[in-house]
C-alpha positions as CSV (number, residue, x, y, z in Angstrom):
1,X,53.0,200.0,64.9
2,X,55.5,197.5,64.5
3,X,55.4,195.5,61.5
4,X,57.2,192.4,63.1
5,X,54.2,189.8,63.2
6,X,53.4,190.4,59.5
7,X,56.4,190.1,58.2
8,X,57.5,186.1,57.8
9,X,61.3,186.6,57.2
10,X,61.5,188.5,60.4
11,X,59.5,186.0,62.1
12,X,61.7,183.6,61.2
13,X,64.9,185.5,62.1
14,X,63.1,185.8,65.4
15,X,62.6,182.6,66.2
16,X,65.9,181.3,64.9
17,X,67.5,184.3,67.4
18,X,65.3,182.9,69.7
19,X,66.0,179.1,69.5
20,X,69.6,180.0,69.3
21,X,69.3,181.6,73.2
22,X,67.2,178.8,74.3
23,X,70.3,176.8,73.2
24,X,72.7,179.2,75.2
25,X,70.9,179.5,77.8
26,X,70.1,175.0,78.3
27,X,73.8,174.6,77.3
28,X,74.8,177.1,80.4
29,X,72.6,175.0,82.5
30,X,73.9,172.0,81.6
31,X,77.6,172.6,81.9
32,X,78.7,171.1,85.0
33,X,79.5,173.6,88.0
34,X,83.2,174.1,89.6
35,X,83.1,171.3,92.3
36,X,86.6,171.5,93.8
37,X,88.1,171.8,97.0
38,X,90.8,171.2,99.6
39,X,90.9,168.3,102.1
40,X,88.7,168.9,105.3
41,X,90.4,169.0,108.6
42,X,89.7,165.4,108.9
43,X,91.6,164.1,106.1
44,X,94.3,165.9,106.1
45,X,94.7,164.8,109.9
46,X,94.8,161.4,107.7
47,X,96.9,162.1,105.0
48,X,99.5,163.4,107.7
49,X,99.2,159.9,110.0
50,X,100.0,158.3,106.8
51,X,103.2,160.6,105.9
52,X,104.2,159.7,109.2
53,X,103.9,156.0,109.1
54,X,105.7,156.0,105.5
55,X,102.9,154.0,104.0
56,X,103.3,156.1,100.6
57,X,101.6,152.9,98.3
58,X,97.6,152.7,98.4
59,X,96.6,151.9,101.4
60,X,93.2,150.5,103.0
61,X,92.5,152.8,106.1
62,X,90.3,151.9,108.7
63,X,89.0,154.6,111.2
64,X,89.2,153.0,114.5
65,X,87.0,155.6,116.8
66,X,84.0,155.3,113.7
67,X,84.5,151.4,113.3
68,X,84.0,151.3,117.0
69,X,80.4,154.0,116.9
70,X,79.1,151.7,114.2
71,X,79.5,148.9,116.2
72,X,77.8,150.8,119.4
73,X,74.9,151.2,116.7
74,X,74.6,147.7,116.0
75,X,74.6,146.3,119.3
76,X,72.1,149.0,120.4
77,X,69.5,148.8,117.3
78,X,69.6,144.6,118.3
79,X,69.6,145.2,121.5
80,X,69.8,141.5,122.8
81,X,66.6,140.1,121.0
82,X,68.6,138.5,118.4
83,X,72.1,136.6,118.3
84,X,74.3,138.5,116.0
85,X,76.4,136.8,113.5
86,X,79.8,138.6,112.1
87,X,79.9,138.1,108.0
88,X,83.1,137.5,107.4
89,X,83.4,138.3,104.0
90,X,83.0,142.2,104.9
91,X,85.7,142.2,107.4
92,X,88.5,139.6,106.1
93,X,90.8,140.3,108.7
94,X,91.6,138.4,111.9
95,X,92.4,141.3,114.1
96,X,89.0,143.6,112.5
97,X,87.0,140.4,113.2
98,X,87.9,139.9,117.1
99,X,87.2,143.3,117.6
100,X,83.7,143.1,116.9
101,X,83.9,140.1,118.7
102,X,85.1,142.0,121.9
103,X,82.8,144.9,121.4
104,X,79.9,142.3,120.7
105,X,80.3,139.5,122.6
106,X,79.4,137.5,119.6
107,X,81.5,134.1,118.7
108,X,79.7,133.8,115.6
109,X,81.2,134.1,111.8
110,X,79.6,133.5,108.6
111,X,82.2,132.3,106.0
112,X,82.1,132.4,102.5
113,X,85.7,130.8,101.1
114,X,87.2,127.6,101.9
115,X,90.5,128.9,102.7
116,X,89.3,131.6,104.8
117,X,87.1,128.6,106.7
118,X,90.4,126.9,107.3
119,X,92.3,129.9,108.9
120,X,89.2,131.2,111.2
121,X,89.2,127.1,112.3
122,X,92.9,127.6,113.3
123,X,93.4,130.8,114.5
124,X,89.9,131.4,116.2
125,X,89.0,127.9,117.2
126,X,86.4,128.7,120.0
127,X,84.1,130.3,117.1
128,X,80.8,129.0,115.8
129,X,80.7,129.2,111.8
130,X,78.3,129.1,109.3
131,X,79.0,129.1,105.4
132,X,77.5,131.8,104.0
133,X,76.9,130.2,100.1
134,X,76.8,126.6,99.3
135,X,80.8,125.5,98.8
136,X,81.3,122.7,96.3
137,X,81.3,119.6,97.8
138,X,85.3,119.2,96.6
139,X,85.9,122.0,98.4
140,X,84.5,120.8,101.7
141,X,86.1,118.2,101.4
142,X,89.4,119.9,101.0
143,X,88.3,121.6,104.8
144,X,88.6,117.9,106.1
145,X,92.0,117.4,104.5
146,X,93.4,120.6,105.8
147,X,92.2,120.4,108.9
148,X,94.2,119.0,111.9
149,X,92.7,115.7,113.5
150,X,93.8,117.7,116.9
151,X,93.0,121.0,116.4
152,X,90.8,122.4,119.4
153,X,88.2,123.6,116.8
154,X,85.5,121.0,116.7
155,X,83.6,121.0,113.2
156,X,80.9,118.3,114.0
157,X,79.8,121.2,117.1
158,X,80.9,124.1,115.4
159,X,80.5,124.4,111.5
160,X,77.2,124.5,109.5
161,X,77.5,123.9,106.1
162,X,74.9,125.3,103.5
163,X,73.0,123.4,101.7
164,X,70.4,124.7,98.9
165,X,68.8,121.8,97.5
166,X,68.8,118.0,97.0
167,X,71.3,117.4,94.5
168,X,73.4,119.1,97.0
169,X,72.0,117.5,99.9
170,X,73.1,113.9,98.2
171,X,76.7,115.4,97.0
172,X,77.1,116.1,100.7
173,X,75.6,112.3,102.5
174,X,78.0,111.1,100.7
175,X,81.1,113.2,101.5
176,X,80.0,111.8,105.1
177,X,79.7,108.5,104.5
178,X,83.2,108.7,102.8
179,X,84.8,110.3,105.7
180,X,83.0,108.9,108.3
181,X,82.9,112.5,109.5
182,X,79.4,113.7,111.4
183,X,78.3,117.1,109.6
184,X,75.5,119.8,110.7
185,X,73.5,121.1,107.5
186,X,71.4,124.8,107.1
187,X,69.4,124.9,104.5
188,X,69.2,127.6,102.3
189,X,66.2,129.6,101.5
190,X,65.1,131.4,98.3
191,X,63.0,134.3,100.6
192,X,62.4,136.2,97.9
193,X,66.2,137.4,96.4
194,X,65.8,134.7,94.1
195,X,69.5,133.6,94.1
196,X,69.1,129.8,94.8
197,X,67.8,127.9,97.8
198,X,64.6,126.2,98.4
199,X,61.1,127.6,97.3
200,X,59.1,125.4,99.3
201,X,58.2,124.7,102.7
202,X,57.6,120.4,101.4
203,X,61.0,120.5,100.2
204,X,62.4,121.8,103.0
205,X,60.3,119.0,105.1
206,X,61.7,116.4,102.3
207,X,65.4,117.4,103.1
208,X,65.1,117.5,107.1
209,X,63.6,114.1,106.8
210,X,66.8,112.9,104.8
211,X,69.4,114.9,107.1
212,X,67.1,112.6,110.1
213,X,67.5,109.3,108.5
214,X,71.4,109.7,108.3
215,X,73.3,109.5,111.7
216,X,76.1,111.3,110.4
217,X,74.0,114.2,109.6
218,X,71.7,116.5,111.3
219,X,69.5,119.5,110.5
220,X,71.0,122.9,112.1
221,X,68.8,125.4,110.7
222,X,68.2,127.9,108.0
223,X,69.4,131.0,106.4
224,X,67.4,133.5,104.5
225,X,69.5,136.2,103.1
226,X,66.9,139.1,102.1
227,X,69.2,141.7,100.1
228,X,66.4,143.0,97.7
229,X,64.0,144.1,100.4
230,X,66.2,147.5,100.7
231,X,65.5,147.8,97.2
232,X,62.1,147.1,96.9
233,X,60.7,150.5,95.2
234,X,57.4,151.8,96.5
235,X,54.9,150.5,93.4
236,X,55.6,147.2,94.4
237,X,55.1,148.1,98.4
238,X,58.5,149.0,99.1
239,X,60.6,147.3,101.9
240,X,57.8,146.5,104.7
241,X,56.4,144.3,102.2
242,X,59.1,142.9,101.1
243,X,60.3,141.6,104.1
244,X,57.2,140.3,105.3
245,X,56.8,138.2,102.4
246,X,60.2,137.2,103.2
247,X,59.6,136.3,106.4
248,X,56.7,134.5,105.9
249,X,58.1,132.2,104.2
250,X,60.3,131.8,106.6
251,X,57.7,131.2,108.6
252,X,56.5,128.5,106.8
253,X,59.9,126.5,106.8
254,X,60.0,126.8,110.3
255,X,56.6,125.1,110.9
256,X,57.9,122.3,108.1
257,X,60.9,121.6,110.7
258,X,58.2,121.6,113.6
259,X,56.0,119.4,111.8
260,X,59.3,117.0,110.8
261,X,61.1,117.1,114.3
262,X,57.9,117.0,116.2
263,X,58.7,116.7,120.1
264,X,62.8,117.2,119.0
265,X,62.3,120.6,117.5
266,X,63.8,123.3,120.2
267,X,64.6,126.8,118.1
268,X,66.6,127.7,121.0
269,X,69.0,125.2,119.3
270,X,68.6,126.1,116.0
271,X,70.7,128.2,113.9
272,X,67.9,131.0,112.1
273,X,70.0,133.3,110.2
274,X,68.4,136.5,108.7
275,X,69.3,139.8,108.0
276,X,71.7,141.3,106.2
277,X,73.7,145.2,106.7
278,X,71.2,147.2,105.0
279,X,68.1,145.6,106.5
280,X,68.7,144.6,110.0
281,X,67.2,147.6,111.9
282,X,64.3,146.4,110.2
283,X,63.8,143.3,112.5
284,X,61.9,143.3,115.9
285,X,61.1,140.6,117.8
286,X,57.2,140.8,117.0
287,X,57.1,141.0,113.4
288,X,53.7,141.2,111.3
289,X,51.7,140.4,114.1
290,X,53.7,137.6,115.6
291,X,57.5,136.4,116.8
292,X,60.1,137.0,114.6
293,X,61.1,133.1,112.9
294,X,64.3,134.2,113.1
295,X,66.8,134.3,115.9
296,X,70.2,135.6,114.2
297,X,70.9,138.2,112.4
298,X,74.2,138.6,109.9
299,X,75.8,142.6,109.4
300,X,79.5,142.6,108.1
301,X,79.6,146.1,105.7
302,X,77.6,148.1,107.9
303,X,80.5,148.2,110.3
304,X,82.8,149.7,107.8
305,X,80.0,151.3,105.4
306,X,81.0,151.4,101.5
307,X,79.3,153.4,99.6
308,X,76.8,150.8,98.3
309,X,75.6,150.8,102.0
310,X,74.5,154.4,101.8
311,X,71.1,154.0,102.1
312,X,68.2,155.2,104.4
313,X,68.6,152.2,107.1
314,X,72.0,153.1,108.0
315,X,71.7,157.3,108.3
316,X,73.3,156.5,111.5
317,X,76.3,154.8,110.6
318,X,79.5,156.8,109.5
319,X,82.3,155.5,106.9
320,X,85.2,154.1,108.5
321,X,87.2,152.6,105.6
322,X,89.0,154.6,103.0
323,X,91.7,153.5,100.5
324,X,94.2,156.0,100.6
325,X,96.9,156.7,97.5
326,X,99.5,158.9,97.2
327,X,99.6,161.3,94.1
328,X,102.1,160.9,91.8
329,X,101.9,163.8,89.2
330,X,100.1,166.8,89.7
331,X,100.0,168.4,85.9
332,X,98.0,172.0,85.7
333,X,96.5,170.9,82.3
334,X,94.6,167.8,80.8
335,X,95.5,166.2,78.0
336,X,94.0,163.6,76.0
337,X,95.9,161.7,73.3
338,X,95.2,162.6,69.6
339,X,93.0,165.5,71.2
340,X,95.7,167.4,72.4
341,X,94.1,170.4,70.6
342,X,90.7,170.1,71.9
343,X,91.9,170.6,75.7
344,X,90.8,174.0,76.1
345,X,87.3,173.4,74.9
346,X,87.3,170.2,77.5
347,X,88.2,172.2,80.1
348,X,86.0,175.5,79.5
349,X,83.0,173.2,79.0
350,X,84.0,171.1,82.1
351,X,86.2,173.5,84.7
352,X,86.0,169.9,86.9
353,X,88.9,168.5,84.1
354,X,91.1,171.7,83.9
355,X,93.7,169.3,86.2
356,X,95.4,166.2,86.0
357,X,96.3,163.9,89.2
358,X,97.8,160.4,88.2
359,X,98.1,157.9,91.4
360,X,99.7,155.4,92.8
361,X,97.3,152.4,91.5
362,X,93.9,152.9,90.4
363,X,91.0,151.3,89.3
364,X,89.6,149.8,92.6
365,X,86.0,149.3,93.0
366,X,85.3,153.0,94.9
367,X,84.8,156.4,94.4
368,X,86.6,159.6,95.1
369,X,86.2,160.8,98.7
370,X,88.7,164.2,99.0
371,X,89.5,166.5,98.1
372,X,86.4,167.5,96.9
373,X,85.5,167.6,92.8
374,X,88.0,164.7,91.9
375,X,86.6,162.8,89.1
376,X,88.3,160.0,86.2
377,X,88.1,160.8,82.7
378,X,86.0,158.0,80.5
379,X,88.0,159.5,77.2
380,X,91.6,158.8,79.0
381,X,90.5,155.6,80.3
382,X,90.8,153.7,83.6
383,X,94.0,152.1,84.5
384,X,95.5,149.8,88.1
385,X,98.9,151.3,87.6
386,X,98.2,155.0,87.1
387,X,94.8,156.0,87.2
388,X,94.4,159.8,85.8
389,X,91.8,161.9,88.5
390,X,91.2,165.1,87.3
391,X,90.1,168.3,89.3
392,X,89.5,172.1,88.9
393,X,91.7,174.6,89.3
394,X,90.5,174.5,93.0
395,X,91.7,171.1,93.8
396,X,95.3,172.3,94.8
397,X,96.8,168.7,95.4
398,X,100.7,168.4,94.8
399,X,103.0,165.4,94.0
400,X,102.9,163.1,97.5
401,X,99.9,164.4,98.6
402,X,97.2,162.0,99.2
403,X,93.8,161.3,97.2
404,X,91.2,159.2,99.5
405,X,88.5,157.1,98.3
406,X,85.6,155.4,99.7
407,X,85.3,151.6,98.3
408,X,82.2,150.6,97.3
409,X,82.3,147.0,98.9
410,X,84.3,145.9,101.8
411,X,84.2,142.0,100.7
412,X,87.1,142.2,97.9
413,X,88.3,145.6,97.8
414,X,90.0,145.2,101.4
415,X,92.0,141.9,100.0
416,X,94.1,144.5,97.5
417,X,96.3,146.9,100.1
418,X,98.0,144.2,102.1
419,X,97.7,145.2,106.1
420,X,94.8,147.4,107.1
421,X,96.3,150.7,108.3
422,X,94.4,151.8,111.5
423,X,94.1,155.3,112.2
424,X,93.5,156.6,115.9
425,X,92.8,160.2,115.1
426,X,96.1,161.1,114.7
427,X,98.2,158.4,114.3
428,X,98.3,154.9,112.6
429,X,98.7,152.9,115.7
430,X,98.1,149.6,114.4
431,X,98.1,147.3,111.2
432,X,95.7,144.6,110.7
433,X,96.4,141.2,108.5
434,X,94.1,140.7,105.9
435,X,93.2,137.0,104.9
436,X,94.7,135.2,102.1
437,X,92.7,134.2,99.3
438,X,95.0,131.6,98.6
439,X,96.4,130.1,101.9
């Protein structure tokens, strides 16, 4: 019989032998797995409709045939029971914006920047707009100085400006009475996201009666942006609740206007913004056991989906925008500086850093798409002029190759390329102006 058990040195030689596998054996589960690959069919159709165009220097790509089945999706989950309002910020390019407009048959764009305001006001005149954040009251005022006394674009009939409480409210009565100018106000509601607006249905009675007692101003509507009811985890009741404590409140404000307006309220002309890209398919038009309050919904990055848009209410919308850069070294090692030494170890440990691609530009707000198993190195750093991606040995990119990445937003990432590159499936066949920040 073995006399293992009664023997304590042994024991402990066990156990350390022991511990020491247990150790081997978590460290080999833990060491990441070989996740490279080559580009799928579709992007290197991509990567060749950019070779042919020249465009060599990152690039935003947008995917015309997916930006068009995202906006089939749209119109079809809305399905005529509310108007649909374009958000501007997600799509900051003339050309992108009128082809929603086309495929929609919406005139409607929420603006969030003064200088974009002045440019949709030119060069889209027959629009309806509605700021999407309260502007400082300089600012709107700057609209007014910019803006042509002849211009066919009409801002006492087609601009709303926000307004999210009385301070405001004041700032902008008197930007009226200055100008002599006639200005339609939304107010702003805090439904729950908690990022400013008003809280309560007697303040938002208190305000209408202002916007009534001032002939240069009148009361256009409301906006309740409801971004956290996607998040909503379930402990807390998850979405459903969320939005019906949303909309409740909503509720509430609309029955303050009634009570206000009496005999002059008609929702049919108010403006009742709701909605936003990753909860509109959650709107019907009967809504916890009676009519919606809303009438207009706003979707802008659903059309285009970054990756902060991948959630469960848009499984059936496709990414159609990538930023596309070429590669500019393609080095079969990685090397860090002062660990030059250490690069084997790296790489055994990791096989997903055995390669080095550096690119043209870097840094952008997104993540890498294709090939597959590209990742940056947080010991190298991150960098906007050459940004080091590193890959396994199965990631066979070359100098002039492409790298693709999928942005994470659409609202500021699609400012940094210049003109949108629009691929048709095999070619670029257009380019798309992007708004100037600046203008």
């Amino acid at each position: 019989m073995s006399d293992a058990p009664s023997n304590p040195s042994r024991r402990r030689l066990l156990w350390a032998g022991g511990g020491l596998g247990a150790l081997i054996a978590g460290g080999a589960l833990l060491r990441p797995g070989d996740h490279g690959g080559a580009h799928t069919p579709y992007f290197l159709a991509l990567q060749a409709a950019l070779a042919e165009a020249g465009l060599y220097r990152p690039t935003l790509v947008i995917d015309k045939a997916r930006l068009d089945s995202n906006i089939g999706k749209l119109t079809q989950h809305i399905n005529g029971n509310f108007d649909y309002r374009i958000v501007g910020k997600s799509l900051p390019s003339l050309p992108l914006i009128n082809t929603v407009r086309a495929q929609t048959g919406t005139d409607r764009v929420m603006v969030f920047h003064q200088p974009f305001l002045n440019l949709l006001a030119r060069d889209m005149p027959d629009a309806k707009l509605l700021l999407g954040k309260p502007m400082p009251v300089k600012m709107a005022q700057r609209f007014y100085e910019f803006h042509p006394a002849d211009s066919a674009f009409q801002p006492d009939r087609q601009l709303q400006w926000l307004i999210e409480g009385p301070e405001r409210l004041l700032e902008y009565r008197q930007l009226a009475q200055a100008l002599q100018q006639p200005m339609r106000i939304n107010l702003e509601l805090d439904v729950g996201l908690h990022r400013g607006g008003f809280t309560g249905a007697r303040d938002v009675a208190k305000a209408i009666e202002v916007l009534q007692a001032d002939p240069l101003l009148s009361f256009s509507g409301f906006m309740g942006y409801e971004a956290h009811v996607s998040k909503m985890p379930g402990i807390v009741g998850g979405p459903p609740k969320a939005l019906e404590a949303a909309m409740g409140f909503y509720r509430d404000c609309v029955a303050a206007a009634q009570d206000v307006l009496k005999d002059a309220f008609d929702p049919a002309t108010l403006t009742l913004n709701a909605g936003g890209s990753s909860t509109y398919q959650m709107y019907q038009p009967q809504m916890f056991g009676g009519p919606a309050p809303c009438n207009e919904l706003a979707t802008g990055s659903a059309l285009v989906m970054p990756t902060d848009f991948d959630v469960p209410s848009l499984n059936d919308h496709v990414p159609a925008a990538f930023i596309a850069t070429p590669v500019i070294k393609a080095l079969d090692k990685t090397q860090i500086p002062g660990l030059e030494s250490a690069a084997g170890l790296l790489s055994a440990w990791d096989p997903n850093t055995a390669r080095t691609f550096f690119t043209y530009g870097g840094y952008w707000k997104s993540r890498p798409e294709s090939p597959a198993g590209l990742q940056t190195n947080s010991l190298f750093g991150r960098s906007t002029n050459q940004e080091m991606l590193n890959g396994s040995e199965n990631v066979q990119l070359k100098r002039d190759d492409f790298v693709f990445l999928r942005p994470s937003q659409s609202e500021f990432v699609f400012l940094q390329f210049g003109d949108i590159a629009v691929f048709d499936g095999k070619h670029i066949s257009e380019v798309w102006p992007v708004f100037q920040q600046g203008a």
